[in-house]
N, C-alpha and C positions, 0 to 999 in steps of 0.2 A: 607595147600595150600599156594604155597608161589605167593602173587601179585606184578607184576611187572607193574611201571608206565614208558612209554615213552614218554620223552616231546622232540616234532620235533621242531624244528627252532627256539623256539622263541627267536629270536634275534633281536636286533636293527633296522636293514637294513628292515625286516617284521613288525617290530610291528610300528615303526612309522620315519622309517627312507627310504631308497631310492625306496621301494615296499610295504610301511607300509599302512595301512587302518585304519578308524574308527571301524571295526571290530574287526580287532585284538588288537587294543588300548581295545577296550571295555572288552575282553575277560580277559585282566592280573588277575586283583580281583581274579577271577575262576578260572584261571591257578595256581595261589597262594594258594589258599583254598585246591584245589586237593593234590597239592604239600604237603602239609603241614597235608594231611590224610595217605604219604607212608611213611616205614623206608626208611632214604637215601641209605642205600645198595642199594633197589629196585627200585631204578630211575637211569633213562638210559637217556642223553641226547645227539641230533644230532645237529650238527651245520653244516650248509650249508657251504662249504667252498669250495672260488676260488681263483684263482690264479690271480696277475699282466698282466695277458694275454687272461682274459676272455671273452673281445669283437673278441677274433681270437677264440675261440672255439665254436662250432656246439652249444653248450645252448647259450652263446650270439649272436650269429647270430641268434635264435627263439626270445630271450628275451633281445635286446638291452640293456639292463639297467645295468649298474656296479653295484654289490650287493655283498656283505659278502666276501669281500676280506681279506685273511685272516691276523689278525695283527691288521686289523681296526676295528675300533667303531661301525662301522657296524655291523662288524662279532661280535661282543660281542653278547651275549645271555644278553638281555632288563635288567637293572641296578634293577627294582625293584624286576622279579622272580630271579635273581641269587643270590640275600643273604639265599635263602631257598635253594642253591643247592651244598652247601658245602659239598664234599663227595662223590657227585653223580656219575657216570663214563659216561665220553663224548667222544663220534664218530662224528670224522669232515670228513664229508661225500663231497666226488666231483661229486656227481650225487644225484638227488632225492633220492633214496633208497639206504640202508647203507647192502652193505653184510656182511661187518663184526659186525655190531649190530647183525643181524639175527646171525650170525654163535655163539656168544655168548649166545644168548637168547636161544639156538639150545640143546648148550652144557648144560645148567642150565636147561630145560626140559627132557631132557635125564636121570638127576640124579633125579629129584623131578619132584610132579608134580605144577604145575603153571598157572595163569591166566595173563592175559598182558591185558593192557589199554594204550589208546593211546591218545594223547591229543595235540597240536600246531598248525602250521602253516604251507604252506597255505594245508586247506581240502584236496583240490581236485588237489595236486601236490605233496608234500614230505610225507601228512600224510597215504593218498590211496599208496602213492609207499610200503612203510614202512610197512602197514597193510598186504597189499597183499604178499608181501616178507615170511611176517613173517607167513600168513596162506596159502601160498602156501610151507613152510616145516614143518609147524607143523598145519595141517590137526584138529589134536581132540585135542588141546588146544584152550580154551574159548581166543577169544580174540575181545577185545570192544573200541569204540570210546565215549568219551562224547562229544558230539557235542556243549554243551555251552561251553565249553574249549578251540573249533577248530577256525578258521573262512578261509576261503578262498577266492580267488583274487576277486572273488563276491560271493555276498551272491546266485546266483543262482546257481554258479560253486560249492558253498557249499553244497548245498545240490544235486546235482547230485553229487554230487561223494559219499554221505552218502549213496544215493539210489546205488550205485554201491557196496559197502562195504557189503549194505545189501543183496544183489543178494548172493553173495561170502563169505553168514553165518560168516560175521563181526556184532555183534552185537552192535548195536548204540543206545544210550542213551541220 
């Protein structure tokens, strides 16, 4: 059984830079420890990525805030988890939910079987898009959140969206 680990966002811009929290600051340690339980083949990384024109598109017009532009410090993935992510293969995603993460993770299910864990930022916006992506094409693959791993834009948004995952046989942990 081959396990595959997804770490969503974490990046600068989340973890303590233009949308960052005490949350997700507090989470890195356990973001790290996880990291450092998969073979690097098996980690899959998404980086939120916008463009110089992001306050004219329909997510900035919802979410005012210039975030993870990409190129910038922001958009880096958090200077502490990325010495453990050497290797890893990364999808810079222009929308919360990455299809072509899914279509990969699709194709490497297809030949083996697999488990997927999922772990970043924020909960209850790239890491619910990401989950549900991913078990809405593969149905009967186990696929699980760790929730001290996660944290989102509140901690109540946090956990509604864990109770969502759980509704939609995401198993959360």
């Amino acid at each position: 059984m081959r396990k595959i680990l997804i770490v969503v966002d974490m990046q600068k811009d989340f973890v303590d830079g233009a949308l960052g929290s005490k949350e997700a600051e507090a989470i890195v340690p356990a973001v790290i420890e996880k990291i450092k339980n998969y073979d690097i083949k098996n980690i899959f990384v998404t980086r939120d990525t916008h463009q110089p024109n992001y306050m004219e598109t329909q997510e900035g017009h919802n979410l005012p805030v210039v975030h993870c532009i990409e190129g910038t410090a922001g958009w880096e993935i958090d200077a502490e988890i990325a010495k453990y992510l050497d290797g890893a293969t990364y999808f810079n995603k222009p929308t919360f939910g990455s299809t072509a993460l899914v279509d990969t993770i699709k194709a490497i299910a297809d030949k083996e079987e697999i488990e997927i864990e999922l772990i970043g930022v924020c909960t209850d916006i790239c890491v619910v898009s990401n989950a549900l992506l991913l078990k809405a094409f593969m149905p009967e693959v186990k696929i699980s959140v760790d929730s001290a791993c996660c944290a989102g834009v509140t901690p109540e948004k946090h956990d509604a969206a864990l109770e969502t995952m759980r509704s939609c046989q995401i198993y959360v942990k």
